[in-house]
Chimera marker file (.cmm) of the C-alpha trace (Angstrom):
<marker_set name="trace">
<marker id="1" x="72.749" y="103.563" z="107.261" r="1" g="1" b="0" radius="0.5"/>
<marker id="2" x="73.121" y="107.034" z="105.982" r="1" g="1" b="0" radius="0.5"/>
<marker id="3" x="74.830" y="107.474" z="102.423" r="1" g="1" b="0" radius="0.5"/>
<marker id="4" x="76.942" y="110.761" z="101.845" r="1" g="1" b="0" radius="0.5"/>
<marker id="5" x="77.942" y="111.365" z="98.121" r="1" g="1" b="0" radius="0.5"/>
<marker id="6" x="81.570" y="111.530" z="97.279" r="1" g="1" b="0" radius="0.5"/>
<marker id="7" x="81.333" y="111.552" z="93.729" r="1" g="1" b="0" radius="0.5"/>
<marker id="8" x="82.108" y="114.873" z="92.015" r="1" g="1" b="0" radius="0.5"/>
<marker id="9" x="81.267" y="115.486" z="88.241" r="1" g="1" b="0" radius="0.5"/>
<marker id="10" x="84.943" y="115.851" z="86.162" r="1" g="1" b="0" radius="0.5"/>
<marker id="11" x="85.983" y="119.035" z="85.412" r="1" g="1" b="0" radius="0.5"/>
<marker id="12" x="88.666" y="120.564" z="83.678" r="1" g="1" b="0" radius="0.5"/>
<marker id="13" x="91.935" y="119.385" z="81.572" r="1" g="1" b="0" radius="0.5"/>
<marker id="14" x="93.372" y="116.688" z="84.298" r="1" g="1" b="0" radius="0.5"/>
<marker id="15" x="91.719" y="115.816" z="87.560" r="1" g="1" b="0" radius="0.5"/>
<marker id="16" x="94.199" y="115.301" z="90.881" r="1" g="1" b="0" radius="0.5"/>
<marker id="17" x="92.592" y="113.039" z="93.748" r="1" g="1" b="0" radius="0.5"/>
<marker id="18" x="94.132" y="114.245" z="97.151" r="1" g="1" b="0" radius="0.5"/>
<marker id="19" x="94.095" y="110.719" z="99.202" r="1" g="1" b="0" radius="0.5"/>
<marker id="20" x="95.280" y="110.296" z="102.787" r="1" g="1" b="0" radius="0.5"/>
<marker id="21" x="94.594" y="108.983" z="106.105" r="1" g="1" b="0" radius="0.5"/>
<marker id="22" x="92.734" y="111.806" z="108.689" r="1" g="1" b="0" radius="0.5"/>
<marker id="23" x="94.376" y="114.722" z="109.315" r="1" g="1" b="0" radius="0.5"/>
<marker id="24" x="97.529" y="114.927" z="107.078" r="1" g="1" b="0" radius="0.5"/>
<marker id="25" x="97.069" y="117.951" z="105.148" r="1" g="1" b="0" radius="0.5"/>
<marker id="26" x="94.632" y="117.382" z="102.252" r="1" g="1" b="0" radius="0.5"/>
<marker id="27" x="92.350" y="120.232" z="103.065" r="1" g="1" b="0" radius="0.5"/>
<marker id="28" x="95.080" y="122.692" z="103.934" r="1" g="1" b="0" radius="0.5"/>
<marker id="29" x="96.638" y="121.862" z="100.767" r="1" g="1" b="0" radius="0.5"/>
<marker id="30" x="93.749" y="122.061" z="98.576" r="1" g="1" b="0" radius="0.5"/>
<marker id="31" x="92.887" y="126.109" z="100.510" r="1" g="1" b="0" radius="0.5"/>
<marker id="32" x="96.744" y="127.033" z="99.913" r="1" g="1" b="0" radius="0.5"/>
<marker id="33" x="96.578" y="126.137" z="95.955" r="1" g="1" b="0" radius="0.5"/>
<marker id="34" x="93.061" y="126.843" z="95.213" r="1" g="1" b="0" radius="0.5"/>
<marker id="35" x="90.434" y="129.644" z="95.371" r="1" g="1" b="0" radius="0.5"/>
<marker id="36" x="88.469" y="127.052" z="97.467" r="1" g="1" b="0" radius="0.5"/>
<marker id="37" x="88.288" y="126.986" z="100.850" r="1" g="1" b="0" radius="0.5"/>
<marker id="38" x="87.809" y="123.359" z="102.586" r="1" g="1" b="0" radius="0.5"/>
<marker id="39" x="87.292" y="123.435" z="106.175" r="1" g="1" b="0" radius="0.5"/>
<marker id="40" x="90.285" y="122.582" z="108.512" r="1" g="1" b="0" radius="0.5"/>
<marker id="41" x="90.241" y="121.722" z="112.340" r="1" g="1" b="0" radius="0.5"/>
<marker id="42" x="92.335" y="119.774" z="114.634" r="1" g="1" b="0" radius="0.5"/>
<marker id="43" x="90.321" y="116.962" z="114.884" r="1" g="1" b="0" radius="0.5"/>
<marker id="44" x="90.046" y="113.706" z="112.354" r="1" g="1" b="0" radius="0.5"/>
<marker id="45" x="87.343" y="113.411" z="109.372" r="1" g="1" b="0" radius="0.5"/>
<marker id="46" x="86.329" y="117.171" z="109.173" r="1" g="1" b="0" radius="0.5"/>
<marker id="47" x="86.194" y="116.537" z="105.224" r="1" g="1" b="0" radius="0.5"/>
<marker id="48" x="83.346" y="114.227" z="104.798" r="1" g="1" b="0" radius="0.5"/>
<marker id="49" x="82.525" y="114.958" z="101.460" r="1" g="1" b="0" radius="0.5"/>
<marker id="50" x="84.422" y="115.564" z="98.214" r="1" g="1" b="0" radius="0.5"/>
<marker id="51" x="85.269" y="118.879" z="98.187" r="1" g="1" b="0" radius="0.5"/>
<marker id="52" x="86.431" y="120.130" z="94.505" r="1" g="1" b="0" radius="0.5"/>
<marker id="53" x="88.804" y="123.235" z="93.748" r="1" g="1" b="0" radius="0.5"/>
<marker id="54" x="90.732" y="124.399" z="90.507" r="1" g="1" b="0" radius="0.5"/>
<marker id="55" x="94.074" y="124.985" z="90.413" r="1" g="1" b="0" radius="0.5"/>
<marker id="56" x="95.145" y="127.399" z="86.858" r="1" g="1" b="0" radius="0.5"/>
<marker id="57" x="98.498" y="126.987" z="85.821" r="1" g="1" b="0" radius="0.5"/>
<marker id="58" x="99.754" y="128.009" z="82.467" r="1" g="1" b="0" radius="0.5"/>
<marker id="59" x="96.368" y="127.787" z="80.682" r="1" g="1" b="0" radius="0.5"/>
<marker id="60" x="95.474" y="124.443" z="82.596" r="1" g="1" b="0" radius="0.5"/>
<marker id="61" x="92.165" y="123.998" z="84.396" r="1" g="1" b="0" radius="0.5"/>
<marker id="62" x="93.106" y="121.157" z="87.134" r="1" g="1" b="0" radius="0.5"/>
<marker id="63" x="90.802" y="120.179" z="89.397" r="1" g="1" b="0" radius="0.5"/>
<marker id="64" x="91.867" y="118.628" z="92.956" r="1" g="1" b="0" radius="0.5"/>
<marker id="65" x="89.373" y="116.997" z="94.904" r="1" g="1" b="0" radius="0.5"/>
<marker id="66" x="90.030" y="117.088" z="98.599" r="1" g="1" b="0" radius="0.5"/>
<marker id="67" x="88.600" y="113.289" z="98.942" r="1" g="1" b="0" radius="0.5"/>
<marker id="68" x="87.403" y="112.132" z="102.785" r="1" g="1" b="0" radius="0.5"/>
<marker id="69" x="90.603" y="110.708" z="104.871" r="1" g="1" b="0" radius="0.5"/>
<marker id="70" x="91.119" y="106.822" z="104.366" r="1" g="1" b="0" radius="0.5"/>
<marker id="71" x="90.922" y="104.190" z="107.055" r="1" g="1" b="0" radius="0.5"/>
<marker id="72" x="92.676" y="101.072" z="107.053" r="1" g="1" b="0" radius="0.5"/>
<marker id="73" x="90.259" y="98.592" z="105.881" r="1" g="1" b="0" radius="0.5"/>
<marker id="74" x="89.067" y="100.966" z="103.139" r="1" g="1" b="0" radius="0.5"/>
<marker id="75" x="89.150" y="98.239" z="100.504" r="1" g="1" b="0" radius="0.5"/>
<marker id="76" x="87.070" y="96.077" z="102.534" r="1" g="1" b="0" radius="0.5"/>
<marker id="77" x="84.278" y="98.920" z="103.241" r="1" g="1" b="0" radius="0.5"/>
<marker id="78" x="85.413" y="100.519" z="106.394" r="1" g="1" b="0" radius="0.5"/>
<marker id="79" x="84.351" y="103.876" z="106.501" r="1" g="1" b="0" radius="0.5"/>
<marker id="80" x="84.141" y="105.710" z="103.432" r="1" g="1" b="0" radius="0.5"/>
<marker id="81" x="86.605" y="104.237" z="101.796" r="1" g="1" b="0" radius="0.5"/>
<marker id="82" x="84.935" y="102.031" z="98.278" r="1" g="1" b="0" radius="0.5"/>
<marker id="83" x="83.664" y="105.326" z="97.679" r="1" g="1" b="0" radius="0.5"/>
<marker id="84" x="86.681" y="107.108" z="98.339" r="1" g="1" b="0" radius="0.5"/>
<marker id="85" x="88.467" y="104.539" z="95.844" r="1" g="1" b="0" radius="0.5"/>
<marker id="86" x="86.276" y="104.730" z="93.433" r="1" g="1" b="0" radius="0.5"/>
<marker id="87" x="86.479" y="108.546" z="93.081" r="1" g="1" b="0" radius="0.5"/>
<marker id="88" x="90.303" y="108.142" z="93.157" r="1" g="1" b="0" radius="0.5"/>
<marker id="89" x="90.038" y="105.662" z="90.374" r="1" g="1" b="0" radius="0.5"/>
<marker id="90" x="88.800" y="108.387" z="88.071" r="1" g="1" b="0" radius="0.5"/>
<marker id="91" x="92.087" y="110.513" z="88.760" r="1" g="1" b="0" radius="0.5"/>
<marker id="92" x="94.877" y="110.910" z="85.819" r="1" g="1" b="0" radius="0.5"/>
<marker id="93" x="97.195" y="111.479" z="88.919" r="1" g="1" b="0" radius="0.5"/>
<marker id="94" x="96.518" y="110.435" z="92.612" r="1" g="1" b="0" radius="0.5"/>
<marker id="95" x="98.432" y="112.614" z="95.473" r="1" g="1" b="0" radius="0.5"/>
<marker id="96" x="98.653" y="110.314" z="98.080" r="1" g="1" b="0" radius="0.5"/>
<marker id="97" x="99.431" y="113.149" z="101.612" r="1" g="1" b="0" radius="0.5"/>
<marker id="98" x="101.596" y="111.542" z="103.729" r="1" g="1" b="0" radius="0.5"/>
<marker id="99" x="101.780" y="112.554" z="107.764" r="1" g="1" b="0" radius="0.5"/>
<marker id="100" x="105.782" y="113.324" z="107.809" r="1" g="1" b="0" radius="0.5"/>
<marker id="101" x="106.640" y="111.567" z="111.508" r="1" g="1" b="0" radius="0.5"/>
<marker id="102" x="104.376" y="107.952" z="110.261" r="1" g="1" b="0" radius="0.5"/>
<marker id="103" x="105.117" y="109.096" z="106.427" r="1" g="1" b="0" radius="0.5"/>
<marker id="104" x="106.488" y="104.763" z="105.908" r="1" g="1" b="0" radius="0.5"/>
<marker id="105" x="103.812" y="103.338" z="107.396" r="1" g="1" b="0" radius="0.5"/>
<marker id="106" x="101.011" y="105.159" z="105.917" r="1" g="1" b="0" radius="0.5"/>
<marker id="107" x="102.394" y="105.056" z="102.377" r="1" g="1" b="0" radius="0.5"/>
<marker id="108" x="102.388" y="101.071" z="102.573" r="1" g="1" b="0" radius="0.5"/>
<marker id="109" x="98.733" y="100.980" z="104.219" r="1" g="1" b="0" radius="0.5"/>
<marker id="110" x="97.194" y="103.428" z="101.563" r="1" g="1" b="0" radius="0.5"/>
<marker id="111" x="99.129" y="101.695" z="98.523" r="1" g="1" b="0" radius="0.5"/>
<marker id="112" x="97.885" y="98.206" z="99.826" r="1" g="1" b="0" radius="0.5"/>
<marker id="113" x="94.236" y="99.694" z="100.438" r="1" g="1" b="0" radius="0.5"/>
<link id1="1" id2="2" r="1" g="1" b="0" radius="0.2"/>
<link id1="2" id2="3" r="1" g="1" b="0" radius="0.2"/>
<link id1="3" id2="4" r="1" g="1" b="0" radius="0.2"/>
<link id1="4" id2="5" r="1" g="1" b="0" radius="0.2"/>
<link id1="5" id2="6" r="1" g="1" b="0" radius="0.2"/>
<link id1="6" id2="7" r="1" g="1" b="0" radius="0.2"/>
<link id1="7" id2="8" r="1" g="1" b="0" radius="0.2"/>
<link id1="8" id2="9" r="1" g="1" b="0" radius="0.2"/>
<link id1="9" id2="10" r="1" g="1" b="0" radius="0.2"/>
<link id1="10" id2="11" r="1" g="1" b="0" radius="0.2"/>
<link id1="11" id2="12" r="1" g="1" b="0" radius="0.2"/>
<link id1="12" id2="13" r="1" g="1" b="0" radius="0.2"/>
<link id1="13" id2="14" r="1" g="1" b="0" radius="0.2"/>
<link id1="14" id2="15" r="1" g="1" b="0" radius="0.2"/>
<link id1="15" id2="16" r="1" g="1" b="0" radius="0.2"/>
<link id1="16" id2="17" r="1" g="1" b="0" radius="0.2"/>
<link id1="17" id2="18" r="1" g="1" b="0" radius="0.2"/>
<link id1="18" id2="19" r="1" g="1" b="0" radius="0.2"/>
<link id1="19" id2="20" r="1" g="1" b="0" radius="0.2"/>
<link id1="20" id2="21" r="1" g="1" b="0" radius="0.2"/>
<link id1="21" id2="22" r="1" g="1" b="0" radius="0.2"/>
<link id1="22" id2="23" r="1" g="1" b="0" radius="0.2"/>
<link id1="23" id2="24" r="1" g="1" b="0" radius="0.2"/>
<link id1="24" id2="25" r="1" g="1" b="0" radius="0.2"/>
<link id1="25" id2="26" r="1" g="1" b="0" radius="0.2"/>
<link id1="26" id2="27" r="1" g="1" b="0" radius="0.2"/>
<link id1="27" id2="28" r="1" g="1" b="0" radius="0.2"/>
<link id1="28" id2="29" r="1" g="1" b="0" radius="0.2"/>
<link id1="29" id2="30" r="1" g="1" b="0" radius="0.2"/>
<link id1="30" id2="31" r="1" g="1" b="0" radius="0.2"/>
<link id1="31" id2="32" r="1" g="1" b="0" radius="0.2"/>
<link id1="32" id2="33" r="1" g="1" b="0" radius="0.2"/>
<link id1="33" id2="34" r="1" g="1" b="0" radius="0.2"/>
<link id1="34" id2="35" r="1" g="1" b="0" radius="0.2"/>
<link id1="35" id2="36" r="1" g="1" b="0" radius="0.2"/>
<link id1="36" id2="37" r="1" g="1" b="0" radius="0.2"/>
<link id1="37" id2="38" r="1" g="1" b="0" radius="0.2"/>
<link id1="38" id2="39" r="1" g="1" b="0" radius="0.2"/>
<link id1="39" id2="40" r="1" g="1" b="0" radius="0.2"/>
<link id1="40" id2="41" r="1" g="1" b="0" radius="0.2"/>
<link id1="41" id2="42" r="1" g="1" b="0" radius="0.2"/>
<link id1="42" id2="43" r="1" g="1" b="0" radius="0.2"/>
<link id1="43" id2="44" r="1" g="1" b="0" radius="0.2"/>
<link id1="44" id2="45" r="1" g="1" b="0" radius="0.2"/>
<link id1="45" id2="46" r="1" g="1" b="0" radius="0.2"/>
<link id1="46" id2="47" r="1" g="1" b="0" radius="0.2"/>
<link id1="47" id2="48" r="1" g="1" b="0" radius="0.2"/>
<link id1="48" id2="49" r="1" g="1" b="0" radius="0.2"/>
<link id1="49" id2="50" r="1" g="1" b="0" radius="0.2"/>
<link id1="50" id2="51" r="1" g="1" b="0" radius="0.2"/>
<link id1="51" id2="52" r="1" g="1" b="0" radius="0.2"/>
<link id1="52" id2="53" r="1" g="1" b="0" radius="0.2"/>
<link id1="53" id2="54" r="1" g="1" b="0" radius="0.2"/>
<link id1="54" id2="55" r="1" g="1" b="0" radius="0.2"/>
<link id1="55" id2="56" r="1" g="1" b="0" radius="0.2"/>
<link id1="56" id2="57" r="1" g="1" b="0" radius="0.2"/>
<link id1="57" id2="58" r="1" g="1" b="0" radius="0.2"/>
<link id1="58" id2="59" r="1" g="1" b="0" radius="0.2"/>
<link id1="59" id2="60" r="1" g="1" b="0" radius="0.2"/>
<link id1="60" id2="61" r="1" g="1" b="0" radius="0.2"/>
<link id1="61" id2="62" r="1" g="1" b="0" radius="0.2"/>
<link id1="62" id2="63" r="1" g="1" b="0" radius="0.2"/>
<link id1="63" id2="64" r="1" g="1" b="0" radius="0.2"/>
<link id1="64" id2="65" r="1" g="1" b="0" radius="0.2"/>
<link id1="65" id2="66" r="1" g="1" b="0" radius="0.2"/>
<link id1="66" id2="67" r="1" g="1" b="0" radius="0.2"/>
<link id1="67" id2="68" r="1" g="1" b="0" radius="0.2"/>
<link id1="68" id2="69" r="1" g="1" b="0" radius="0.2"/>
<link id1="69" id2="70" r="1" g="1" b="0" radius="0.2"/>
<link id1="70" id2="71" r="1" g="1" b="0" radius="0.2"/>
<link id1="71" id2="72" r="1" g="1" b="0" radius="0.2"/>
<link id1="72" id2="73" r="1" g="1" b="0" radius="0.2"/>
<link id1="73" id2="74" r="1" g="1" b="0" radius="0.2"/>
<link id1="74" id2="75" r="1" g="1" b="0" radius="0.2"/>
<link id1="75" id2="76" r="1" g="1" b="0" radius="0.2"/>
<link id1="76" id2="77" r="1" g="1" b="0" radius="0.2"/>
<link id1="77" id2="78" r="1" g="1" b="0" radius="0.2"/>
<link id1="78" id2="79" r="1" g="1" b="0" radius="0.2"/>
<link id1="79" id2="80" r="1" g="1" b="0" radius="0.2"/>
<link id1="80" id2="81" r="1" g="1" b="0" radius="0.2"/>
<link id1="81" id2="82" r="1" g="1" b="0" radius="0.2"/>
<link id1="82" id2="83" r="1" g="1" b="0" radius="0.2"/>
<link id1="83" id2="84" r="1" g="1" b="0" radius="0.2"/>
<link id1="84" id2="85" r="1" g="1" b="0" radius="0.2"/>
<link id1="85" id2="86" r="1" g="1" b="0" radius="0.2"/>
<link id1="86" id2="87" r="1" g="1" b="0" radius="0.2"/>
<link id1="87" id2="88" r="1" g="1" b="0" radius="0.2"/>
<link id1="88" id2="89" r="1" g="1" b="0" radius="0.2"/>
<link id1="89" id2="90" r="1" g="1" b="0" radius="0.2"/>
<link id1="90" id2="91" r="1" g="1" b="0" radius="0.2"/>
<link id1="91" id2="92" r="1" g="1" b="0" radius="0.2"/>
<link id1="92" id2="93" r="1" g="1" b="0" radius="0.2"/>
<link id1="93" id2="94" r="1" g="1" b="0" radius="0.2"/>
<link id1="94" id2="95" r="1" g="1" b="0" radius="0.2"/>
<link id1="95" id2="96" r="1" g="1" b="0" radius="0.2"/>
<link id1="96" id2="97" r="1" g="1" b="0" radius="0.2"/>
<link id1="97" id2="98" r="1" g="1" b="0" radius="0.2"/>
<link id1="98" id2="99" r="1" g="1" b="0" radius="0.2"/>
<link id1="99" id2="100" r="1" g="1" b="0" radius="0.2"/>
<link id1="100" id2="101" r="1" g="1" b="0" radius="0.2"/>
<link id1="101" id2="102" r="1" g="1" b="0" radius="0.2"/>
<link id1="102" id2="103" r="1" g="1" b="0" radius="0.2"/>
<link id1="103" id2="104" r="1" g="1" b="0" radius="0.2"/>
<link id1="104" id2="105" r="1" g="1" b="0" radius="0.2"/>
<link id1="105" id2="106" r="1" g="1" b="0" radius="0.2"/>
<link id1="106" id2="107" r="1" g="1" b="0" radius="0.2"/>
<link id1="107" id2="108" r="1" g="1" b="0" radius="0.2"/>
<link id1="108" id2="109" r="1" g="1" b="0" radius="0.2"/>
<link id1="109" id2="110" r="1" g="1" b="0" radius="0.2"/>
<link id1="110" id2="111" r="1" g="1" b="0" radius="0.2"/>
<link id1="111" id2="112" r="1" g="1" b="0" radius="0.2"/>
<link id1="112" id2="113" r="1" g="1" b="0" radius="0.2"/>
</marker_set>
């Protein structure tokens, strides 16, 4: 079983956790706001590590971490997703990306994983 680290040391004045099943945005969100480039493609887990960028805004170091995409089961340790958790866990705010056509249904997976 290969391990791949997710954890990222905490940087900064707050710390934003980008969480989100494959493919909904988190990287091209992360690019658009940040000096950081995280690599985007059209096909599902291209992030596979944490990837960290700073956002500056009005003095304010905040650092977003494009996290890996969440699979249902996550909780239960499918996929990446303890680690994935965990890293949220250290958040003071969690964006949870939402794909807008299954927007319902992914928000109630992610906030029951």
């Amino acid at each position: 079983k290969v391990r791949v680290r997710v954890s990222i040391m905490k940087s900064g004045d707050a710390r934003v956790a980008l969480v989100g099943f494959p493919s909904v945005g988190k990287s091209t969100f992360l690019s658009r706001v940040t000096k950081t480039h995280s690599e985007v493609a059209s096909y599902e887990f291209t992030t596979l590590t944490c990837i960290p960028g700073v956002l500056e805004y009005r003095g304010a170091n905040i650092q977003i971490l494009d996290l890996p995409g969440i699979i249902e089961g996550a909780s239960q340790g499918k996929g990446r997703g303890r680690q994935v958790i965990a890293v949220a866990r250290t958040a003071d705010v969690i964006i949870m990306m939402l794909d807008a056509v299954k927007g319902d249904i992914q928000r109630e997976l992610l906030e029951k994983e």
